[in-house]
C-alpha positions in Angstrom: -12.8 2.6 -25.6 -12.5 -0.9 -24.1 -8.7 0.4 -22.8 -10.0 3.4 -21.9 -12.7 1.5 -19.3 -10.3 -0.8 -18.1 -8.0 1.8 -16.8 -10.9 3.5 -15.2 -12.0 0.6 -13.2 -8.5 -0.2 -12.4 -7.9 3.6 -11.4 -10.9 3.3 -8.9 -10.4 -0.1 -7.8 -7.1 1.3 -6.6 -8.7 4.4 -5.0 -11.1 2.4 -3.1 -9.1 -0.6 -1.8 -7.7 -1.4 1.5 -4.7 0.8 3.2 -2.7 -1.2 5.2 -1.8 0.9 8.0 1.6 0.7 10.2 1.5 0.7 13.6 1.6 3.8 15.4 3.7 4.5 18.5 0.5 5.5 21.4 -1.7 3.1 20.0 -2.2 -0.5 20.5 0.3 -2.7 19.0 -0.3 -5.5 16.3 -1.6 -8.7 17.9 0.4 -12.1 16.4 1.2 -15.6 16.8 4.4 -17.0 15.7 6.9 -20.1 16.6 9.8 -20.5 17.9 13.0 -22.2 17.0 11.4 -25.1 19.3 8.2 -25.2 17.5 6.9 -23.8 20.9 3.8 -20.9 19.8 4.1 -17.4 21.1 1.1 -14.5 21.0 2.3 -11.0 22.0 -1.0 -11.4 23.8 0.8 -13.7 26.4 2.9 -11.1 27.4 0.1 -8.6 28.2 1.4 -7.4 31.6 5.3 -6.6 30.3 7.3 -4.6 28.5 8.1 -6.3 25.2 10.6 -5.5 22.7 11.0 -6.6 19.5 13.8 -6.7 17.6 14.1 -7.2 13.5 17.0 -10.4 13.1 19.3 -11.0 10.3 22.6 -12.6 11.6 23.9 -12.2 8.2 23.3 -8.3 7.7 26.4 -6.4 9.1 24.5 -3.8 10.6 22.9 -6.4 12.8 26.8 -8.1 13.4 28.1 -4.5 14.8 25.2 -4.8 17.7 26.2 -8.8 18.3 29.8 -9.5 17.7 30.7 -6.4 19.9 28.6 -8.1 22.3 26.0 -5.2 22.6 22.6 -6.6 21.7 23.7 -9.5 24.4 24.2 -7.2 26.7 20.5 -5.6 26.2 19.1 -8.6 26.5 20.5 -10.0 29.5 20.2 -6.9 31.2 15.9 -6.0 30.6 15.4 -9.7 30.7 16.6 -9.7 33.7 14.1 -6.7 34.6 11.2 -9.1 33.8 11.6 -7.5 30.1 10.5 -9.8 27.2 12.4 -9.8 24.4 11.7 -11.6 21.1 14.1 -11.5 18.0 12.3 -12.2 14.7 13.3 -13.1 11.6 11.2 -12.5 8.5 13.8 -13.5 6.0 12.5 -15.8 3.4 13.6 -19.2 1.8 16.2 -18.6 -0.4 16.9 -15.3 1.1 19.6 -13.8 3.1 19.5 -14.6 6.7 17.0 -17.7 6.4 18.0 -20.6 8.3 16.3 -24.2 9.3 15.5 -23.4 13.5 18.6 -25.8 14.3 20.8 -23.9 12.7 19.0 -20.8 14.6 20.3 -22.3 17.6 23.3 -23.4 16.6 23.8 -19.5 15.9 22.1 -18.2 19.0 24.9 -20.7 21.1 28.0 -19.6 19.1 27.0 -15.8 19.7 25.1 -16.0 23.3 22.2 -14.4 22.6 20.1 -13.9 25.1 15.9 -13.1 23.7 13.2 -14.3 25.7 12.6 -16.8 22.2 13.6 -16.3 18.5 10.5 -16.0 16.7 10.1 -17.2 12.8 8.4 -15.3 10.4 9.1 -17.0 7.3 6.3 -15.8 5.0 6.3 -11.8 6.4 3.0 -11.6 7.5 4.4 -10.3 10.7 6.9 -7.9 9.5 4.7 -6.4 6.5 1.8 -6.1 9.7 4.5 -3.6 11.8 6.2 -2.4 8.6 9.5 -3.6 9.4 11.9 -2.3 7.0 15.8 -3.0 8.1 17.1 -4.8 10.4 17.8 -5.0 13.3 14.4 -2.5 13.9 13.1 -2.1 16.9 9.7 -2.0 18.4 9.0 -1.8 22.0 5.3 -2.3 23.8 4.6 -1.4 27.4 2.2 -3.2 29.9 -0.8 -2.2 28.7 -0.4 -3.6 25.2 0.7 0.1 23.0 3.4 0.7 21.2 5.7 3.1 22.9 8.9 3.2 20.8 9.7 1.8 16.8 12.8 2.5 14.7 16.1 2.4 14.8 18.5 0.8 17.9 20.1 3.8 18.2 21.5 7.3 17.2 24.7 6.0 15.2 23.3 4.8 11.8 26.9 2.8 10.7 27.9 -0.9 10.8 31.2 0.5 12.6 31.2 -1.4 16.6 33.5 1.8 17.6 30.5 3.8 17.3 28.2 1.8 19.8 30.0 3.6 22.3 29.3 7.0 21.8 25.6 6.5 20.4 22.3 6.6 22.2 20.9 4.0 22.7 16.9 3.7 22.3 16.3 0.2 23.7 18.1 1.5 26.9 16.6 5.2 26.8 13.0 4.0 26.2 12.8 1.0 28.6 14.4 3.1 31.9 12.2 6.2 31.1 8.9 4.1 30.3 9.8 1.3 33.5 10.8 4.9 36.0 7.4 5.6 35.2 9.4 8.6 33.2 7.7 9.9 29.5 9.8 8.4 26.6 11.9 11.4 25.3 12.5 9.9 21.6 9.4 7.4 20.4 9.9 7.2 16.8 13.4 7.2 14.5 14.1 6.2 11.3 16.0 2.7 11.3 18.7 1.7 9.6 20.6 -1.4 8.6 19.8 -4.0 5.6 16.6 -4.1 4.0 14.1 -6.8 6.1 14.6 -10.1 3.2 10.8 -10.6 2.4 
């Protein structure tokens, strides 16, 4: 009888407990505060104003090397930076897991590759990326001026870790950032992304 109870209360405790519920592309995105590789503090409220893209960062995952060894995800950020873009790469891998690094040797990777974010932000403990529901990386999340999410998922239509294949894919970044900043509406807003699993 005793079991029997427990499993009740357990069975309704479960029923009535907080959802946790992912961000939705149209609506406002998840606010956040997080530091960078030089300790500096960044709030996506800062950037209220721009477009901001966020991109999921795992310089060990191969799906994440096809966009940076070719040079592509460089490219991306150089060019929308350059359009008054924000861009913020975060990593949510943590200690002990793939992709987690001290912030030195951050930089030491961001130099030997080029990258080019606005910062590289470090979200150790996954608050961050449990908050959007970031599952692979790289993911991608993009928020316009007014502070809503207007694209999430995958960087773009070619779901390999092949560079060759960068080429002929769409991609979202690009799609999403010239329709939304051409005053345009976003033709694709949500994809399923692909890549390695987000190292929580």
């Amino acid at each position: 009888m005793k079991t029997l109870l427990l499993t009740l209360t357990l069975s309704i405790a479960g029923l009535i407990a907080p959802v946790l519920a992912a961000v939705e592309v149209g609506k406002p995105a998840e606010g956040f505060s997080l530091t960078d590789t030089d300790g500096k503090s960044h709030s996506l409220a800062d950037f209220k104003g721009k477009y901001v893209v966020l991109e999921w960062y795992n310089p060990d995952c191969p799906f994440v090397k096809k966009h940076y060894d070719s040079g592509n995800m460089q490219k991306l950020q150089k060019e929308y930076t350059g359009k008054d873009v924000v861009w913020l790469s975060i990593n949510s891998s943590a200690t002990g897991k793939q992709g987690h690094y001290s912030a030195d040797e951050y930089k030491k990777i961001a130099t030997d590759k080029n990258t080019a974010p606005t910062a590289l932000l470090l979200d150790h403990d996954g608050k961050v990326g449990k908050a959007y529901d970031a599952k692979t990386t790289p993911e991608i999340y993009i928020v316009n001026p007014e502070g809503n999410l207007i694209y999430k998922g995958a960087i773009d239509s070619k779901s390999t870790s092949e560079q060759a294949d960068i080429a002929s894919s769409e991609n979202y970044v690009k799609s999403t950032l010239d329709a939304a900043m051409n005053g345009k509406p976003v033709a694709v807003s949500s994809t399923k992304s692909y890549g390695c699993s987000v190292k929580y």
